[in-house]
C-alpha positions as CSV (number, residue, x, y, z in Angstrom):
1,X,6.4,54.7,82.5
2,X,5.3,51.8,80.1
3,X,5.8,51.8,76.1
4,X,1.9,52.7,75.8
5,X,2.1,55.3,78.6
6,X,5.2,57.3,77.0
7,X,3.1,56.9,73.5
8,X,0.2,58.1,74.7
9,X,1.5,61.0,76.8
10,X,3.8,62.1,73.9
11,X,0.9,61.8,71.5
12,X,-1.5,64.1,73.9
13,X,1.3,66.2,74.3
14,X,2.0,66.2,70.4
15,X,-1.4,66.8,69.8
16,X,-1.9,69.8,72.3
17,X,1.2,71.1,70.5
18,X,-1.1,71.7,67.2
19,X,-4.1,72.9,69.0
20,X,-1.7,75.8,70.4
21,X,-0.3,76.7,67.5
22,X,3.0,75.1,67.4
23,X,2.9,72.9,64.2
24,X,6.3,72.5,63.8
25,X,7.4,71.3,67.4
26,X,4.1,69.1,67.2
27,X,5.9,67.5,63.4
28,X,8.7,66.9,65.1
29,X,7.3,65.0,68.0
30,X,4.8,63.5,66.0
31,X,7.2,62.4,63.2
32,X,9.8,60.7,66.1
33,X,6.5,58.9,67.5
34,X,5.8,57.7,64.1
35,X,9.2,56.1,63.8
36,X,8.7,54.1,67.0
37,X,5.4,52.8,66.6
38,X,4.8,52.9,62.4
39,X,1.8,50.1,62.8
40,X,0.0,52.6,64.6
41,X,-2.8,54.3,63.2
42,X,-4.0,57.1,65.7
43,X,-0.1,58.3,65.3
44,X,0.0,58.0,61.7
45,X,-3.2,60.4,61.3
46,X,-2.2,62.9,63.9
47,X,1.2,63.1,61.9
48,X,-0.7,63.1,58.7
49,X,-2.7,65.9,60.1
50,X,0.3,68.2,61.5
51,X,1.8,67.7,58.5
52,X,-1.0,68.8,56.4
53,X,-1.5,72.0,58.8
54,X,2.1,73.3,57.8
55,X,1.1,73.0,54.1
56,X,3.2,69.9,53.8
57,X,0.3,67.8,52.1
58,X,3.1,65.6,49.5
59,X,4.5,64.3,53.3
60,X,1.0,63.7,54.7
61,X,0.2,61.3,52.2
62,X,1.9,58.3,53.8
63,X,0.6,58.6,57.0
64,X,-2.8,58.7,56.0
65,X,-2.5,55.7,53.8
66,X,-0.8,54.4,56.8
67,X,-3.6,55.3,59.1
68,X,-6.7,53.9,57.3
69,X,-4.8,50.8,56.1
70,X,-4.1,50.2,60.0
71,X,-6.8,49.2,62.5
72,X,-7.5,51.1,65.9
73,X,-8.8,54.4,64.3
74,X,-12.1,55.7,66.4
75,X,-14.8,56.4,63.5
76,X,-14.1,59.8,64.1
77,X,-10.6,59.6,63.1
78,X,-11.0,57.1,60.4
79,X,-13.9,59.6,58.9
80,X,-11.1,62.4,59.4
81,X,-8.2,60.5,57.7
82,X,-10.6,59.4,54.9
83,X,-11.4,63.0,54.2
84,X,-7.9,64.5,54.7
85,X,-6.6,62.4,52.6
86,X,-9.1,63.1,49.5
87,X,-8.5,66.7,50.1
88,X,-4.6,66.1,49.9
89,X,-5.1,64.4,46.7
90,X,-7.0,66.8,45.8
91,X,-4.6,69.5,46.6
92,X,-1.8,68.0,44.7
93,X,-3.9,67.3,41.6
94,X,-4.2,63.8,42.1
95,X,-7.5,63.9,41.3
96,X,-8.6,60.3,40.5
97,X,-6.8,59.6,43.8
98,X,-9.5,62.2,45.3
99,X,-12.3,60.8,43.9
100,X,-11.8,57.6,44.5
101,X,-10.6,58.2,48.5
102,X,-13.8,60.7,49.1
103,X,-16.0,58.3,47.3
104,X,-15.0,55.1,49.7
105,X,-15.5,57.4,52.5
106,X,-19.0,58.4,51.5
107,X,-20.3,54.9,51.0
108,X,-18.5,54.1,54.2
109,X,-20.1,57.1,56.3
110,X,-23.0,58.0,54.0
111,X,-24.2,60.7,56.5
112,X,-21.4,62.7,56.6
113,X,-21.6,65.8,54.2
114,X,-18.0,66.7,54.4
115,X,-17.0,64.0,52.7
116,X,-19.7,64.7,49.8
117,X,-18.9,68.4,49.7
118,X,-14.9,67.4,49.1
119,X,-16.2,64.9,46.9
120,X,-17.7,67.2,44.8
121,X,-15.2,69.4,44.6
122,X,-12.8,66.7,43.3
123,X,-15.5,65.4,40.8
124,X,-15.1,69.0,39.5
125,X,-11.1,68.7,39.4
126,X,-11.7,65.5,37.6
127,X,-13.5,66.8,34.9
128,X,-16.7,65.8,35.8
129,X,-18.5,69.3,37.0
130,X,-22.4,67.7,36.1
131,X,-21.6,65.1,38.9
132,X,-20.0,67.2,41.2
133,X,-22.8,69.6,40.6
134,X,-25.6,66.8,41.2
135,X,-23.8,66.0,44.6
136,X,-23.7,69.7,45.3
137,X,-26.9,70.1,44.8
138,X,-28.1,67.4,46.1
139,X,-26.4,67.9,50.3
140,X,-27.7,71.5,49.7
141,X,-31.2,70.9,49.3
142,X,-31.1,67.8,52.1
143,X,-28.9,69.6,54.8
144,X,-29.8,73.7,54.4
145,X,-32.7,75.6,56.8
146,X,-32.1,78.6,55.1
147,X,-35.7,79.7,54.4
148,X,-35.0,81.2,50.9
149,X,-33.4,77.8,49.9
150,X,-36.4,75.9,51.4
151,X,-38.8,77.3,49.9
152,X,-37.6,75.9,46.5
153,X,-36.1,72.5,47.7
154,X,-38.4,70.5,45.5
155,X,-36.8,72.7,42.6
156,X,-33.3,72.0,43.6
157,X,-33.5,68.4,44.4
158,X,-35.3,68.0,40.7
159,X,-32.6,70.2,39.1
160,X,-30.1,68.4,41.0
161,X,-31.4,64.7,39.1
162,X,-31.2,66.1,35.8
163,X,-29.4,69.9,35.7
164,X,-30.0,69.9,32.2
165,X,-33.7,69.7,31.8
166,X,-35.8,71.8,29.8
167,X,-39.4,72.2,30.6
């Protein structure tokens, strides 16, 4: 078995690991693969991600940097790294760190709600609850069927421009 074969059947393996349930055996693999191949992005964000599914976010933080600094990430994964890591920040109070993370990923995949609805939630760590609220607001109105919500969209996307207008 090649170098890329062994990497890529211990990542699968690593990665089925997590899906089962087994965090900690998935770490360790995971961690070990890391080691051997550190310029490698798609390793970097699965450990990232193990690591933040045992509550470890503090040790995730490096191998998301890692991961979206690197090249090779499918959009997917990048989108994922981008958000995991603004929710770590987030997590560990590093809220500037959030806001800035989750707001590069929403320029760089401005369809993706997720990324808005994290964002939001760190604008509100930040200190900045009538943005966060606006944002809120704003995917709510654009993204929800829910008929009592439709019926007033025009209300909510208004509201959501200027939340503190009087009329």
């Amino acid at each position: 078995m090649t170098g890329a074969d062994d990497r890529d059947a211990s990542l699968a393996r690593a990665v089925r690991l997590r899906e089962d349930g087994l965090r900690e055996e998935s770490r360790e693999l995971l961690v070990a693969l890391s080691a051997r191949f550190p310029d490698d992005a798609e390793v970097a964000y699965q450990t990232a991600w193990v690591h933040d599914a045992l509550g470890l976010e503090a040790d995730a933080v490096p191998y998301y940097v890692r991961a979206i600094d690197g090249s090779g990430l499918t959009e997917d994964d990048r989108r994922g790294a981008l958000l995991g890591l603004g929710s770590t920040y987030r997590a560990l109070g590093r809220y500037s760190d959030a806001v800035a993370t989750l707001s590069g990923g929403a320029v760089e995949f401005p369809e993706d709600n997720a990324l808005k609805t994290f964002m939001a939630m760190a604008l509100y760590n930040a200190g900045r609850a009538h943005d966060g609220m606006r944002l809120l607001l704003t995917v709510l109105a654009q993204t929800s069927s829910d008929p009592d919500l439709v019926a007033y969209r025009p209300a909510i996307e208004h509201y959501a421009k200027d939340l503190d207008a009087i009329e």
